[in-house]
C-alpha positions as CSV (number, residue, x, y, z in Angstrom):
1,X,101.3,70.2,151.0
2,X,99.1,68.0,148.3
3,X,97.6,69.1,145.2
4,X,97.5,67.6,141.7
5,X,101.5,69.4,141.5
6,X,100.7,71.2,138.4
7,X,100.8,67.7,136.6
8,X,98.5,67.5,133.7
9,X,95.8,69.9,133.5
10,X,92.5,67.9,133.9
11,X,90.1,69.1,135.6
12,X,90.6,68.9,139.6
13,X,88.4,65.4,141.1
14,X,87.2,65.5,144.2
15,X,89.3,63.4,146.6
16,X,88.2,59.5,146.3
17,X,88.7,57.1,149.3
18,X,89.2,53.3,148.7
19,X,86.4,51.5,150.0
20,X,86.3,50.4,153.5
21,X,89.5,52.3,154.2
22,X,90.5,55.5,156.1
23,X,88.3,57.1,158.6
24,X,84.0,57.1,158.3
25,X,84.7,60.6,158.6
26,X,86.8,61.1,155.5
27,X,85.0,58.4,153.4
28,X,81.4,60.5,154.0
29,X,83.5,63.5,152.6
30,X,80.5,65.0,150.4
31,X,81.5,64.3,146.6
32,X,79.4,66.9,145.0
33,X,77.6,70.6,146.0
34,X,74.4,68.0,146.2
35,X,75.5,66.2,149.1
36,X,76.9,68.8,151.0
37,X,74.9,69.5,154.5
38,X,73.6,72.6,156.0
39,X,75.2,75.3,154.2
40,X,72.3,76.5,151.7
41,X,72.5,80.1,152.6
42,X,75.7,80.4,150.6
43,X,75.0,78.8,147.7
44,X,71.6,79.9,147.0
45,X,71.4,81.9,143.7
46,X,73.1,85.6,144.3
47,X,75.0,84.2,147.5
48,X,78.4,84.7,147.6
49,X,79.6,81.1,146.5
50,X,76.6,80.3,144.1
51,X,78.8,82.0,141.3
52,X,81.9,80.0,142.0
53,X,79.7,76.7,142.4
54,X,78.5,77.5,139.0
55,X,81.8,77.9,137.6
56,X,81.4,81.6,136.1
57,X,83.5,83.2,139.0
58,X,86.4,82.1,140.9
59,X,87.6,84.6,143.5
60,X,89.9,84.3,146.6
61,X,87.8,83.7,149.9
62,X,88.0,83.0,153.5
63,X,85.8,80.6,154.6
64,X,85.3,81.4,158.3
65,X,83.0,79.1,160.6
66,X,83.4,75.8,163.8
67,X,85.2,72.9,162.8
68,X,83.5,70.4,160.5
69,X,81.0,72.7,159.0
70,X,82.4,71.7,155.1
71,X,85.5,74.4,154.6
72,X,87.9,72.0,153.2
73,X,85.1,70.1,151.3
74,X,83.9,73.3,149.6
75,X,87.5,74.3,148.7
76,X,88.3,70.8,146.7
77,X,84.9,70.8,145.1
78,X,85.2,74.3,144.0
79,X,88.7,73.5,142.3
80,X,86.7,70.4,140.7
81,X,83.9,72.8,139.2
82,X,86.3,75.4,137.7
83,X,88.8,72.8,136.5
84,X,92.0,74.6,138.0
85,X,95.1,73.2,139.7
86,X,94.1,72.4,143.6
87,X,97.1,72.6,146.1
88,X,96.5,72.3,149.8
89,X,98.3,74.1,152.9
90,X,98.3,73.3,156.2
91,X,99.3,76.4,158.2
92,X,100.5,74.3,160.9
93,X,103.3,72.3,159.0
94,X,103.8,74.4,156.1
95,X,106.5,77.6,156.7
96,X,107.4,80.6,154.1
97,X,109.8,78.5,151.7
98,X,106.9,76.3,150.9
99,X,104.8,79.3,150.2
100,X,107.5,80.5,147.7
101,X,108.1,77.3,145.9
102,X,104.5,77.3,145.3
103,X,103.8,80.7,144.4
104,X,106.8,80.5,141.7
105,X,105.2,77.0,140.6
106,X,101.8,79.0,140.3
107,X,103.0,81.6,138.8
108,X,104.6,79.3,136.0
109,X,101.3,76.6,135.4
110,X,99.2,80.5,134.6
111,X,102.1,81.4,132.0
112,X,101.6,78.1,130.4
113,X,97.8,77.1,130.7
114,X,96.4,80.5,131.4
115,X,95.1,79.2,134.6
116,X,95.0,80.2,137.8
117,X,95.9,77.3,140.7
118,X,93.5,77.5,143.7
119,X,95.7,77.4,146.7
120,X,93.6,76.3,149.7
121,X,95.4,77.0,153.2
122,X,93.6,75.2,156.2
123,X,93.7,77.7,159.8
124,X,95.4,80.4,157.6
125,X,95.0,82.1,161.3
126,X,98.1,80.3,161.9
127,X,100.0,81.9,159.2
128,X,101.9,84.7,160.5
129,X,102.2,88.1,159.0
130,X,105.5,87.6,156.7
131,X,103.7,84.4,155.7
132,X,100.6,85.8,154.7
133,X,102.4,88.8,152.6
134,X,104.2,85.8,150.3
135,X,99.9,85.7,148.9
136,X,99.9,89.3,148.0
137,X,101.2,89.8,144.9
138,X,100.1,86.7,143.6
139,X,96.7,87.2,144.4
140,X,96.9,90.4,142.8
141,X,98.8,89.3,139.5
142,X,96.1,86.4,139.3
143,X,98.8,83.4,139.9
144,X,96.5,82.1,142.7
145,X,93.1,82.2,143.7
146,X,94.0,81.3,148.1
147,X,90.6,80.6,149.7
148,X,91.6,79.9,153.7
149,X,89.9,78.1,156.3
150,X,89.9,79.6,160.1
151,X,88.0,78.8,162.8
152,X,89.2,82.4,164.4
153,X,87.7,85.6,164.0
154,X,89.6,87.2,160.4
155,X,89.5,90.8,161.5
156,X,91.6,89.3,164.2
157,X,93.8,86.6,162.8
158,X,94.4,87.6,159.0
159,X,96.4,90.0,157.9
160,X,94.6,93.5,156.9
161,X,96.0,93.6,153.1
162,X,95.4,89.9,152.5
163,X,91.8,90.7,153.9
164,X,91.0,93.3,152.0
165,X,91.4,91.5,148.7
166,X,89.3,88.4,149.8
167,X,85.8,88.3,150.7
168,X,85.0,86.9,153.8
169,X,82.4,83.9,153.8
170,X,80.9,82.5,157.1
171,X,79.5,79.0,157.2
172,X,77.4,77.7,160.0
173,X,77.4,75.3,162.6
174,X,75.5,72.6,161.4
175,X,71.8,71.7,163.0
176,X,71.0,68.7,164.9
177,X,68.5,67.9,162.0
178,X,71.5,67.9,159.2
179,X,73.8,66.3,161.4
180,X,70.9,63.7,161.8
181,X,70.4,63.5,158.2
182,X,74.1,63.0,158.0
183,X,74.6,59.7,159.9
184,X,71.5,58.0,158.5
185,X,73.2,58.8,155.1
186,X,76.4,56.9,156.8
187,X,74.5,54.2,158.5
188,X,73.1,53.6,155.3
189,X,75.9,54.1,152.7
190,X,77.1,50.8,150.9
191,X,79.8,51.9,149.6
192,X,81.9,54.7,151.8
193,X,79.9,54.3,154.7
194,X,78.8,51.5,157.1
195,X,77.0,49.7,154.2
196,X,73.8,49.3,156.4
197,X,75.2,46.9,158.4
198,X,74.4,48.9,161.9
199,X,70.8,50.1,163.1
200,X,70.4,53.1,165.2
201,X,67.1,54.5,167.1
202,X,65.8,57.5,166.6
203,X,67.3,58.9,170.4
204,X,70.3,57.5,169.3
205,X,70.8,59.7,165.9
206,X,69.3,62.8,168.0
207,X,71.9,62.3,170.8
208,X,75.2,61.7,168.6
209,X,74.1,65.0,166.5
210,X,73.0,67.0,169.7
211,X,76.8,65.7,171.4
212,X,78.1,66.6,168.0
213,X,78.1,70.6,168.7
214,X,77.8,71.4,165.2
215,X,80.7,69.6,164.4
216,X,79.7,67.0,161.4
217,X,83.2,65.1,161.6
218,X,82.5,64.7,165.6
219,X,79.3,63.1,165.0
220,X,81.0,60.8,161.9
221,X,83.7,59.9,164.6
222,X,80.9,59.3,167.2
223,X,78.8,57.1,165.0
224,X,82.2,55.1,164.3
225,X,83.3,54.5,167.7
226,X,79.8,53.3,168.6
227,X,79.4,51.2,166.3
228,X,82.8,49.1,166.4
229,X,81.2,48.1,170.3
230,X,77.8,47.3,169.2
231,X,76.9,43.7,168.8
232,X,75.2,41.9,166.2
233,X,71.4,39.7,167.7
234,X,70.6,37.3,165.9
235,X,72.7,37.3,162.9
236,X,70.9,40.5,161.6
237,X,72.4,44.3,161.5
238,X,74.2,45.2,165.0
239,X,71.9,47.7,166.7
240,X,74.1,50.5,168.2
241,X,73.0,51.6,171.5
242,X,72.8,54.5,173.7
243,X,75.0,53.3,175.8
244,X,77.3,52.7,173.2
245,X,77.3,56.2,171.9
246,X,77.8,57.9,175.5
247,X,80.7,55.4,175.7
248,X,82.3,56.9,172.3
249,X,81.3,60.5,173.7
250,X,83.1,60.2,177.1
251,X,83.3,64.5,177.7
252,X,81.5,67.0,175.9
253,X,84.6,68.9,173.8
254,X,83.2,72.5,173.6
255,X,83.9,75.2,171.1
256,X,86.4,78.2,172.6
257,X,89.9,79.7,172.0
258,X,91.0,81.4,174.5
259,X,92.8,84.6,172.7
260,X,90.2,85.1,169.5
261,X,86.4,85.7,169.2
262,X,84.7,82.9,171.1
263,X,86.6,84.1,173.8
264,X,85.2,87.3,173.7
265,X,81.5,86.6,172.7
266,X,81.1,84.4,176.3
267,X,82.2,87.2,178.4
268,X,80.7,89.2,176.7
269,X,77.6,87.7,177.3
270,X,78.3,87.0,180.8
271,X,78.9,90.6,181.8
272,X,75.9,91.7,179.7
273,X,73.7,89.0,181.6
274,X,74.9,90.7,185.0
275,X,74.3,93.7,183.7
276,X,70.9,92.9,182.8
277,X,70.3,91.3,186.0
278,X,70.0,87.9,184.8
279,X,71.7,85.3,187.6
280,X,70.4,82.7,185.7
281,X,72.1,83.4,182.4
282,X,74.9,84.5,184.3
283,X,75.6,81.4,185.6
284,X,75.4,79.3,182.6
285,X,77.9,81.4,180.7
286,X,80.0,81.0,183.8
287,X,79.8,77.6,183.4
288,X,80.7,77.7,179.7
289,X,83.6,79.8,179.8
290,X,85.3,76.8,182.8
291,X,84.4,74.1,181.1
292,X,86.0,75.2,178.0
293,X,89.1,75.9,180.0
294,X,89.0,79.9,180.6
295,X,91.4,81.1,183.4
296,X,89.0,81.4,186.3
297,X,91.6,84.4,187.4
298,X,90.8,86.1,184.2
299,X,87.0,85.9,184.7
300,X,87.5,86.8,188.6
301,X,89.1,89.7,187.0
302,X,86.4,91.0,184.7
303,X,83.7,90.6,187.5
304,X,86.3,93.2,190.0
305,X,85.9,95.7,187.0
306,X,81.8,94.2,186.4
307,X,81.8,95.8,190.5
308,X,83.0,99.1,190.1
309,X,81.6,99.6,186.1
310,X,77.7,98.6,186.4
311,X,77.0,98.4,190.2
312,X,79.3,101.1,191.6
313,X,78.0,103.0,194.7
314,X,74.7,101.2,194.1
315,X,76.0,98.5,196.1
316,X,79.2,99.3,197.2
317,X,79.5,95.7,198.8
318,X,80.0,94.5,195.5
319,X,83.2,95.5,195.3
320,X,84.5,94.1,198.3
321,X,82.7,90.8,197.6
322,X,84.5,90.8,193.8
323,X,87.5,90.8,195.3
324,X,86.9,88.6,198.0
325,X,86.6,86.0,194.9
326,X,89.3,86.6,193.4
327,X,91.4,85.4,196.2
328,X,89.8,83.3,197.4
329,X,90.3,81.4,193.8
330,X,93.6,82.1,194.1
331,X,94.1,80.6,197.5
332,X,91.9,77.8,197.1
333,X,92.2,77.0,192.9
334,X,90.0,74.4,191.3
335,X,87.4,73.3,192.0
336,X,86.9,74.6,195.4
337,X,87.6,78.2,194.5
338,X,85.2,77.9,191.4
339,X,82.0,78.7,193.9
340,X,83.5,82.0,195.6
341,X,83.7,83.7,191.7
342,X,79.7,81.8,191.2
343,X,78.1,83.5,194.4
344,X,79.9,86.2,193.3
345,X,78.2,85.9,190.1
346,X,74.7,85.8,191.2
347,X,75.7,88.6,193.6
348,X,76.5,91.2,190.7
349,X,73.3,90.0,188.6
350,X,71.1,90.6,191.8
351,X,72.6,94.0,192.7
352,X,71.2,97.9,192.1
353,X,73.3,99.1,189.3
354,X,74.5,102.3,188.7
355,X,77.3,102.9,186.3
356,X,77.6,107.0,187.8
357,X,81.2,106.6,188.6
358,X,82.5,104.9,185.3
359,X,80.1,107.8,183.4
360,X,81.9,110.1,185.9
361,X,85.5,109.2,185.3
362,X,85.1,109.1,181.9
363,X,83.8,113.0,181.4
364,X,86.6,113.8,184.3
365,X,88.8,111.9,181.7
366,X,87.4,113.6,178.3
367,X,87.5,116.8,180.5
368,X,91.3,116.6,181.6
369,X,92.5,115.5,177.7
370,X,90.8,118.5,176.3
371,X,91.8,121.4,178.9
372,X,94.7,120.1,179.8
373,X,97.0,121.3,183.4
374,X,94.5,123.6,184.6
375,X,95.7,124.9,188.1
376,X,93.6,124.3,191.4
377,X,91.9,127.6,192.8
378,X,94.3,129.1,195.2
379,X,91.9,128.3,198.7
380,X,92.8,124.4,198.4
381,X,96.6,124.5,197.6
382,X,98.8,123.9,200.1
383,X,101.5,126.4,201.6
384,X,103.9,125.3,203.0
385,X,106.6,128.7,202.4
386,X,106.2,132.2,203.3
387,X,105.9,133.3,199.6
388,X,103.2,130.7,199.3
389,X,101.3,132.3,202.0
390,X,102.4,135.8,200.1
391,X,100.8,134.8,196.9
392,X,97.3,133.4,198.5
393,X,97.8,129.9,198.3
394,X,95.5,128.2,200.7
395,X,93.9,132.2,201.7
396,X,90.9,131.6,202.9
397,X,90.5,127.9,202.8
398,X,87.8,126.2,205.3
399,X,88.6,123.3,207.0
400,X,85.6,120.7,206.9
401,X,85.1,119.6,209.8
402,X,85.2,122.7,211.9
403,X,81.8,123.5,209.2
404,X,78.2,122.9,209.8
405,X,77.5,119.5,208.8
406,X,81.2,118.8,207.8
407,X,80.8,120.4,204.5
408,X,83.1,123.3,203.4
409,X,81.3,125.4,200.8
410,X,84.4,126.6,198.5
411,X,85.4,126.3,194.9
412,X,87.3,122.8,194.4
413,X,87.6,122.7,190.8
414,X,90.0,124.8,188.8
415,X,88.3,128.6,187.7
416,X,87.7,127.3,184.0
417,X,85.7,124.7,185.4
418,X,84.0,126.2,188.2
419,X,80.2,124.5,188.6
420,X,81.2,121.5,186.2
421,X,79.3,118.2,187.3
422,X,80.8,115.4,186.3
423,X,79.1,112.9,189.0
424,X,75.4,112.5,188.4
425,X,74.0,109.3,191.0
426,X,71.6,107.4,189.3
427,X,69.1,107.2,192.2
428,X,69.9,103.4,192.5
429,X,70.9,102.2,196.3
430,X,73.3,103.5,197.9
431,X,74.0,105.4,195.1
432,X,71.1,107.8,195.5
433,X,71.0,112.0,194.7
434,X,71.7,112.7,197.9
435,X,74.7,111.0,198.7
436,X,72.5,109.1,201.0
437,X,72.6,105.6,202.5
438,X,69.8,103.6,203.6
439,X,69.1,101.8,199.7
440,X,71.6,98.8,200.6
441,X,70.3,96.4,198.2
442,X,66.4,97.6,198.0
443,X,66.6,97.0,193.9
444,X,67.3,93.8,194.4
445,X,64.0,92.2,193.3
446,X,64.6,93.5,190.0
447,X,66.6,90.6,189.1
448,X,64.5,87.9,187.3
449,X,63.8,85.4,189.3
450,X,66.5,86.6,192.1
């Protein structure tokens, strides 16, 4: 926890760094709304923190958005424009009796000054729900205005009754050109940055913000790594290299958690890219997903349902091929099992789809949830007693292959139901009206660039 501990009531400062110590990262820390990168859409005039910035409205928010977009700058410098008490949380080393202590502290610093404290909790995701309730009625009574930082989704990580008294703000990765802007403003800083003592080329600001994803503190770090290997010709400013940045870089970190939104959003838009028939996309999402450490089980997984859901009878090879990946990851593992679920990919983006059978089940489904146990007409139930045979169960019943063309005509379906369709082929392989085969993989050419 840190904050100004209720001390003396001056207005909040934004946090100063000694000069030349601590990390480029935290010395660059904007000092004012001015210097603050890439976020104009929320502070333009009528957007949700212009008010706040202005100091003529202070009101609990949860700043959503990647890592190093500005949520902890714009907490502190809010505090610093209303002139309140700033504490900070850390969700990940603070626990409920901290919340308390501060809450009651809170509570008292508003009796005396009047004043709300702005309570700013960094991944308030990580709160869980008994810690998030200890915010309720002090957001309520006006002890606290909380504004949170999370890089997850809130609708899935904060607490419903904490949500719905904060307003939800979304920040944005930043561009290459901001994050650009931002290390020629620390290249060229004299007095928290590297004080112009470093040059960089043009490629070389484009690839640290590009490696950067977004993230302004990664391309801070990057830039200071780089430079502590670049060496000083001829006396004058050391010139930091390509080289010398892809050294700093090493591996790509990319964005995902595994059990929130990003998570969903990439396979999301890898089964949507099979579905629309897109190899090509669907093999770049692929790729995402492993690189950013997704269980390769759980996407094998998703392409066995992909099979049956959007290619169906279409294709019914599909199925037996989705499978087919799925163990042979789990025999072979990484890396060698990674290419059984990619052909498998390709395979699923290529195919004739036909989603009959999950549009099938589903009215079979809807059907059996709204009429209930409906009884089987009595030509198809077995009867295995006498009294069965007494009461007409199987009376009449055709046995299929003793018919023309191996089809019994008689009533399958219970008497409410009689003439109900619930499977309608889509025409698509395979899967055509009439039950027929000879499609095999005909739509194929549908795909683009398949």
């Amino acid at each position: 926890m840190s904050g100004d501990l209720f001390g003396g009531g001056a207005p909040v400062r934004p946090p100063e760094v000694p000069e030349g110590t601590g990390p480029l990262a935290d010395r660059m820390r904007p000092q004012s709304f001015a210097e603050l990168l890439g976020q104009d859409q929320l502070l333009a005039p009528g957007a949700p923190l212009a008010a706040m910035r202005d100091g003529r409205h202070l009101s609990s928010v949860v700043l959503w958005g990647p890592p190093g977009t500005g949520k902890t700058t714009i907490a502190r410098l809010l505090a610093h424009t209303a002139g309140v008490p700033f504490v900070a949380f850390s969700a990940v080393l603070s626990g409920v009796k901290e919340v308390k202590e501060t809450m009651a502290l809170a509570a008292r610093e508003r009796r005396r000054t009047g004043r709300p404290t702005l309570l700013f909790v960094d991944e308030i995701h990580r709160f869980n729900r008994a810690q998030q309730d200890a915010f309720l009625s002090h957001v309520e009574k006006g002890d606290i205005v909380l504004i949170g930082a999370t890089t997850e989704n809130p609708s899935f990580e904060v607490n419903a009754a904490l949500l719905s008294r904060m307003r939800v703000v979304v920040l944005k990765e930043l561009a290459v050109a901001d994050l650009v802007t931002l290390v020629e403003r620390a290249l060229a800083d004299r007095e928290r940055g590297l004080r112009g003592e470093y040059t960089a080329g043009p490629e070389v600001l484009r690839l640290i913000a590009e490696s950067a994803d977004g993230d302004a503190r990664r391309a801070l770090n990057t830039l200071e790594l780089a430079a502590a290997s670049a060496e000083t010709a001829g006396g004058g400013a050391a010139e930091i290299t390509e080289e010398a940045v892809r050294r700093a870089l090493a591996r790509r970190h990319l964005r995902y958690d595994r059990a929130g939104e990003e998570h969903y959003n990439l396979i999301s838009a890898l089964h949507k890219s099979l579905r629309d028939s897109d190899p090509h996309a669907g093999l770049y999402w692929l790729a995402r997903m492993l690189a950013a450490g997704e269980d390769p089980l759980y996407v094998a997984r998703r392409l066995v349902r992909f099979a049956s859901e959007d290619v169906g009878n279409a294709d019914p090879q599909a199925l037996v091929i989705a499978v087919a990946a799925f163990q042979a990851y789990h025999q072979l593992g990484t890396p060698e099992g990674e290419l059984a679920i990619a052909q498998c990919a390709v395979y699923l983006a290529t195919a004739p789809k036909s989603n009959a059978v999950y549009e099938g089940l589903s009215r079979a489904q809807e059907e059996v949830e709204k009429s209930g146990s409906l009884p089987p007409p009595l030509v198809i139930r077995n009867a295995p007693t006498g009294l069965m045979k007494e009461l007409g169960y199987g009376a009449g019943y055709k046995y299929a292959h003793a018919e023309t063309g191996r089809i019994a005509d008689q009533q399958h379906l219970p008497d409410e139901l009689a003439g109900r369709r619930f499977y309608e082929p889509a025409g698509e392989g395979f899967g055509g009206g009439g039950g027929g085969g000879g499609g095999g993989r005909a739509s194929r050419p549908r795909s683009r660039g398949g």
